[in-house]
C-alpha positions in Angstrom: 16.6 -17.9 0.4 15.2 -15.3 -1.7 11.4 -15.4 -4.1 10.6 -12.8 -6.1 12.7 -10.4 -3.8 11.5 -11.8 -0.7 12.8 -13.0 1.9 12.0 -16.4 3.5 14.7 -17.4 5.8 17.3 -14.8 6.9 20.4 -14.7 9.5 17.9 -13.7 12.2 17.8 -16.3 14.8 14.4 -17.4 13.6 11.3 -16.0 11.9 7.4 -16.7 12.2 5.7 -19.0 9.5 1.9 -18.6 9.9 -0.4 -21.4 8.6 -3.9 -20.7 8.4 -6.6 -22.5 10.1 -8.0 -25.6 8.5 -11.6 -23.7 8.0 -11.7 -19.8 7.7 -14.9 -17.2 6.9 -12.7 -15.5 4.1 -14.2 -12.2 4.8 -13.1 -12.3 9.1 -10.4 -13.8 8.5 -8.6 -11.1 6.0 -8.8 -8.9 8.5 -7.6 -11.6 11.3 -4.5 -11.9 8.9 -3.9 -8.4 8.3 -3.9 -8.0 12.1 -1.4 -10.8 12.9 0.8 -9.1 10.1 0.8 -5.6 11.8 2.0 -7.4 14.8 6.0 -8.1 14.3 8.0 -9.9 11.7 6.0 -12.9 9.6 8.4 -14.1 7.1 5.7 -16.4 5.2 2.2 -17.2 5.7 0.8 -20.9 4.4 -2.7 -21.4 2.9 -3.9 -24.7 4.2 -7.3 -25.3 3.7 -7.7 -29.1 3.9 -11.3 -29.5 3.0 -12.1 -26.9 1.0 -12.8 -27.5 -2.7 -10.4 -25.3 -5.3 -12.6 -22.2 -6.1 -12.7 -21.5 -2.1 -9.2 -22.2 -2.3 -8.8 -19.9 -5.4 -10.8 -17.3 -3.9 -8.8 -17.2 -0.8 -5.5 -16.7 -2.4 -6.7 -13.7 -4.6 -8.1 -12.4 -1.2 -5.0 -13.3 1.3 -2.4 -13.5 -0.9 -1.9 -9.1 -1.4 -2.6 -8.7 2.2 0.6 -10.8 2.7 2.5 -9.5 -0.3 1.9 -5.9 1.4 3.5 -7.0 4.7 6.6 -8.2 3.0 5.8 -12.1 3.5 5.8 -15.0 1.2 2.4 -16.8 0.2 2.5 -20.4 -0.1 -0.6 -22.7 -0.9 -0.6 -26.2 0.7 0.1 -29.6 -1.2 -2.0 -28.1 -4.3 1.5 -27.0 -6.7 -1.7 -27.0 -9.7 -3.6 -23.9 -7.9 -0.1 -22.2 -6.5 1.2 -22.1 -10.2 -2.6 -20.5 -11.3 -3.2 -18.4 -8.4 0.7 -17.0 -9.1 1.8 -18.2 -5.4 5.1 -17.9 -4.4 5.4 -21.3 -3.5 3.8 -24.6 -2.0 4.5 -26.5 0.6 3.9 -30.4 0.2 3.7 -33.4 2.5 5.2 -37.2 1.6 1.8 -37.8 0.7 1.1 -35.2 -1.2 2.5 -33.9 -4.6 5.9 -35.3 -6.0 8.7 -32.6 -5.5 9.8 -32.9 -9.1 6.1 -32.4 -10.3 5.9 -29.4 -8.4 8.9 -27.7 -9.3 8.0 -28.2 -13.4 4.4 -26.7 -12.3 6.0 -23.6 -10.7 9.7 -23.1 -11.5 12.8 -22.4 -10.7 12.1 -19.4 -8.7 9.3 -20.8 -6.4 9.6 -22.1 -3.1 8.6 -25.7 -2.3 8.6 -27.0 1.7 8.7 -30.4 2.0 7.2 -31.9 5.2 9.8 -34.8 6.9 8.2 -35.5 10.1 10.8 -36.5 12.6 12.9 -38.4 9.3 16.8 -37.4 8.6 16.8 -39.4 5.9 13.2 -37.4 4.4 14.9 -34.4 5.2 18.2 -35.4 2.7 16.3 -36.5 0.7 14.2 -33.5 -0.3 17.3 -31.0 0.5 18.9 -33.7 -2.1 16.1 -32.9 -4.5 16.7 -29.0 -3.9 13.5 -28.3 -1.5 14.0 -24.9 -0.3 12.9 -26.1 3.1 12.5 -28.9 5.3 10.0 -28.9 8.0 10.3 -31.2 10.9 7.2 -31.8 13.9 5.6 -32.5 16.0 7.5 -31.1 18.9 4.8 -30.8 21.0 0.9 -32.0 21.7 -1.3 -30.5 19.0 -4.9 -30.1 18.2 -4.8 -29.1 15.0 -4.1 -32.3 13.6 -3.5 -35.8 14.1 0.9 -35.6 14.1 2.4 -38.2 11.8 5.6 -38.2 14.1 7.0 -36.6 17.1 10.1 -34.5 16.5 13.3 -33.4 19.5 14.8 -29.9 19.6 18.1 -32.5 18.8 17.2 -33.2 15.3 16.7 -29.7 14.6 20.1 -29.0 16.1 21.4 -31.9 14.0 20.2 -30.0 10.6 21.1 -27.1 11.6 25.0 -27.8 12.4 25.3 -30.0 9.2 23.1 -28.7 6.3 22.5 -24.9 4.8 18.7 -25.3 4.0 16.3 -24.2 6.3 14.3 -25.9 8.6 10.0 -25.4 9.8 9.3 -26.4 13.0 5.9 -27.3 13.4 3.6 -28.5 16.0 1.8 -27.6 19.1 4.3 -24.7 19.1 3.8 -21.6 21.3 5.4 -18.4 22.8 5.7 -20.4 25.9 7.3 -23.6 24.6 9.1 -22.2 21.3 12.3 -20.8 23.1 14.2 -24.5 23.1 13.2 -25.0 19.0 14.7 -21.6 18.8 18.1 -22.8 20.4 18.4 -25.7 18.7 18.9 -23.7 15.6 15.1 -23.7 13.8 14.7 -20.9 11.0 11.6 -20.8 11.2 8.4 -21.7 13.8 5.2 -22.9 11.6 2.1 -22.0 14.2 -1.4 -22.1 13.9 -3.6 -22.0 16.9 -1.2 -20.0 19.5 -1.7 -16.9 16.9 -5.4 -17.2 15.8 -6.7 -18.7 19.2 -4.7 -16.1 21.2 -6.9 -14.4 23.8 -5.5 -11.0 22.9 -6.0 -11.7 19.4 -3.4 -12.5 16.0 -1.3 -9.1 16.6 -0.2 -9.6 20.2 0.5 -13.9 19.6 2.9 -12.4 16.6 4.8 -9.8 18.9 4.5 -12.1 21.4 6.0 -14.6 19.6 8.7 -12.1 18.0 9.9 -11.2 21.9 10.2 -14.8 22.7 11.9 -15.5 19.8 14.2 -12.3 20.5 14.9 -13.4 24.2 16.0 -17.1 22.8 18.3 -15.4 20.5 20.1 -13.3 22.5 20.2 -16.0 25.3 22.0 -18.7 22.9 24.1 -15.4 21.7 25.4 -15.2 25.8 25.8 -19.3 25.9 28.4 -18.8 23.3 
């Protein structure tokens, strides 16, 4: 799946999706992103700023969205398709609460991306595949702090999606370079973390290539299990 010549899913086994935290101090945090960048592959990175009102939200894309665009990732704003189409985004990613997927592609176009959350849901997921959502995200698959999970999600429905459908599937949820080899086997494009990169002891760029070796070692072991 390709966005303005990027790339947001390719035949790698699986690539990072970064979502930012739900509060950020704009200034520490550019660099914090800039970091995690500099540390492996990021195919996207996901403004999610839940209560903030839309001139912090504005402000942060003008701010993040180069430092992503530098790094060769996607920027994607979360449920607000109004601000992604303003701020020139390169997508949004919506929830079933959240903005109508038909809405959203009029407010942005053709060539945008729009993620459409489907908790643990097959028939969510056809749905918005149906519709022509450029990805699906699935989760929880594991305990989270972040937020309150809607639905807990099995490596098995990823596995499912990926043997039967082309678009891409998020995983999301109390993810980790510990925990994210078995989403990786069952066939996820992409992991969607949030705290195991910016509450990482050893900071954003070591949770990325941290993440990127796991990631690597999952591949290559489901490569041998062939």
């Amino acid at each position: 799946m390709r966005v303005r010549d990027k790339e947001l899913a390719t035949d790698e086994p699986c690539r990072l999706y970064l979502v930012t935290p739900p509060r950020i101090d704009l200034d520490a945090f550019a660099e914090s992103l800039a970091s995690a960048l500099d540390g492996g592959d990021v195919a996207c990175v996901q403004l999610r700023l839940k209560d903030s009102g839309d001139d912090a939200i504005r402000r942060a894309a003008e701010r993040l969205a180069p430092i992503v665009r530098a790094h060769d990732a996607v920027f994607l704003i979360n449920d607000r398709p109004d601000l992604a189409a303003e701020t020139g985004a390169d997508g949004v990613h919506i929830g079933q609460a959240d903005a109508d997927y038909g809405a959203a592609r009029t407010a942005l176009g053709a060539g945008a991306i729009i993620g459409v959350t489907c908790h643990d849901s097959r028939h969510l997921a056809m749905v918005a595949a149906e519709q022509g959502a450029d990805y699906v995200a699935f989760g929880a698959f594991f305990p989270t702090a972040t937020k309150t999970p809607k639905a807990h999600a099995a490596p098995e429905l990823v596995r499912w999606w990926s043997e039967t459908f082309v678009v891409p599937s998020v995983a999301i949820g109390g993810i980790t370079i510990s925990n994210c080899s078995k989403i990786v086997r069952a066939g996820a494009d992409l992991l969607a973390v949030v705290s195991a990169v910016w509450d990482h002891p050893d900071g954003p760029a070591a949770a990325v290539a941290g993440f990127n070796a796991a990631i690597g070692e999952a591949g290559t072991a489901s490569e041998r299990a062939i």
